[in-house]
N, C-alpha and C positions, 0 to 999 in steps of 0.2 A: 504494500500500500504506500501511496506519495500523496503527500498534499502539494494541491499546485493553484501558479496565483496569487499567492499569497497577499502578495500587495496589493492584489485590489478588489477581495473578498474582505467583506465584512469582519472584524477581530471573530475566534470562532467562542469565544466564553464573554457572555455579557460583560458591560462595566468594565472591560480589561483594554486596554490598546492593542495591537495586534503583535506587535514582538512578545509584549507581558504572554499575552493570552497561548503561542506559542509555548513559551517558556514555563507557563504552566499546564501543559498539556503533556510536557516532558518531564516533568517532576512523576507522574504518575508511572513511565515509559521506564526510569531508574531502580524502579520497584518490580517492574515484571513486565519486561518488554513481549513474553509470548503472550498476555492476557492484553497488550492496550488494543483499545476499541472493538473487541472481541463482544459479539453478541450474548448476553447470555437472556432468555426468557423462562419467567417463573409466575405462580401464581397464587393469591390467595384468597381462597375459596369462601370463608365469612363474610366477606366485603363486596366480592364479585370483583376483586382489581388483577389488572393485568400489568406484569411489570417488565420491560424489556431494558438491559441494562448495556449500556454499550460502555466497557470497561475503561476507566481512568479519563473518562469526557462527558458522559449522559446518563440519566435513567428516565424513564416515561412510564406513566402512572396513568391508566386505564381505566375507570371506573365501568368496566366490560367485561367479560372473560373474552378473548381472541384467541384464534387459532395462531401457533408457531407460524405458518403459511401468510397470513396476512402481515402478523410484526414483523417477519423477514423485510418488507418492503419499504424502503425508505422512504421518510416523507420527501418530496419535493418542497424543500425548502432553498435551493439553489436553483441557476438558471442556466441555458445553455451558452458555451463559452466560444466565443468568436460568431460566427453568422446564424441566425436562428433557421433552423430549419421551416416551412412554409405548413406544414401538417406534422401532427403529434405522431409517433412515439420523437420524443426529443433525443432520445438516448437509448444506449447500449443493454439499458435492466429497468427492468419494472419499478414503477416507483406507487407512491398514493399520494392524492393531492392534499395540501392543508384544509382542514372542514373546522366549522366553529359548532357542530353538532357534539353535542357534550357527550355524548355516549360513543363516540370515535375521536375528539380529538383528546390530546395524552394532558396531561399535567404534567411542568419539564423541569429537572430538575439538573442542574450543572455540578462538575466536583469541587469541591471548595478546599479539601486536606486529603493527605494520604500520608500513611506514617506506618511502621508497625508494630503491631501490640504485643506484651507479654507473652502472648501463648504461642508467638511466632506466627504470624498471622498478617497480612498484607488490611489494613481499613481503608477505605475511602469514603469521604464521606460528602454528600451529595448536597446541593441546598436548591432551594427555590428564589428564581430571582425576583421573581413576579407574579402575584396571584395570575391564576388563568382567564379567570373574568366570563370563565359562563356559567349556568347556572348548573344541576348535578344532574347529572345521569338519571331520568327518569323511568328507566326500567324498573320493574318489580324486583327487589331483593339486593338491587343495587346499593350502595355507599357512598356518599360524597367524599374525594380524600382531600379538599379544600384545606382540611386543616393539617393536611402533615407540612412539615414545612422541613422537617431533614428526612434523610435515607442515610443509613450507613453498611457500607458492602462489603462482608467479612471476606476472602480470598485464601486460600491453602499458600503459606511462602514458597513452594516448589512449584518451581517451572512446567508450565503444561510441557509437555513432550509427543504425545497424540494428537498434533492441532488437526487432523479429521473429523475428531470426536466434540462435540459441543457438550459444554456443560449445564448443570444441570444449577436448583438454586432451592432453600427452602426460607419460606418468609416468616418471620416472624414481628407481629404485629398485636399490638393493645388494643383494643378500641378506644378511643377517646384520647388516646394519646397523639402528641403530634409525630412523632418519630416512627419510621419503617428500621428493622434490621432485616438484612438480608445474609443468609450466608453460601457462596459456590461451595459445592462439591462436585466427585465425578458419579453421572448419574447412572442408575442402580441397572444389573442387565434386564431387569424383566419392565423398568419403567417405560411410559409409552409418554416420547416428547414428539409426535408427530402434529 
């Protein structure tokens, strides 16, 4: 993977200038360069939230359960680079467009620390820059997650070595509290993360 452009894409972490935001993107890359921006998706089933974590840069918070199949697909929040094509697809891979429909678009939350902890353990720890601003998830059995306002995503300190295999994540979460913990493992052989 390469970032390109740089200069003249948006900083990629709110509130940061773009060298900062860079250079904090690679603080995380110090820590476990096989897991940066590596997908992981998990879920928790009380709340009806879907959580898709893209390591050492994002997590996105679902007030939905989604299929692995649809979180794969990046939102289009970028544009086509040098001459726009005249009809969509604009690009090389499937994307999904920004929707302000509260039951599909994510609550986002950026990384704010990474450090690691006594138990030898990789943290990251996620924050929200900005409320979402739309109203909750109307679905039946649904949960507003308006009020979390951190994530923190525990990680194994050894190095994936199987980058094939996608991991796996279990959430754990209060009700009422504002904080998610999340923690990766490698997941189980009879689980079913399709």
């Amino acid at each position: 993977m390469s970032l390109h452009h740089l200069d003249a894409a948006d900083p990629i972490f709110p509130s940061m200038e773009r060298l900062q935001s860079v250079r904090h993107l690679m603080k995380a890359a110090k820590f476990d360069q096989s897991r940066m921006l590596q997908q992981v998706i998990c879920y928790n089933r009380p709340t009806n939230w879907s959580f898709s974590i893209s390591w050492g840069y994002s997590v996105h918070v679902y007030e939905n359960i989604f299929p692995r199949s649809h979180l794969q697909l990046p939102i289009e929040t970028f544009q086509p680079w040098g001459v726009t094509p005249k009809d969509p697809p604009y690009y090389l891979l499937n994307t999904r467009f920004p929707t302000n429909d509260s039951c599909q678009a994510p609550h986002v939350f950026f990384m704010e620390n990474v450090e690691k902890t006594k138990k030898n353990e990789i943290l990251t720890t996620y924050s929200r820059p900005s409320p979402r601003g739309l109203l909750a998830c109307s679905y039946s059995g649904n949960h507003s997650a308006d009020y979390i306002t951190k994530i923190e995503v525990y990680s194994p300190r050894r190095k994936r070595i199987e980058m094939d295999r996608c991991e796996c994540c279990d959430v754990m979460h209060k009700t009422g509290t504002n904080k998610a913990n999340i923690k990766l493992r490698e997941c189980h052989m009879d689980e079913i993360i399709a």
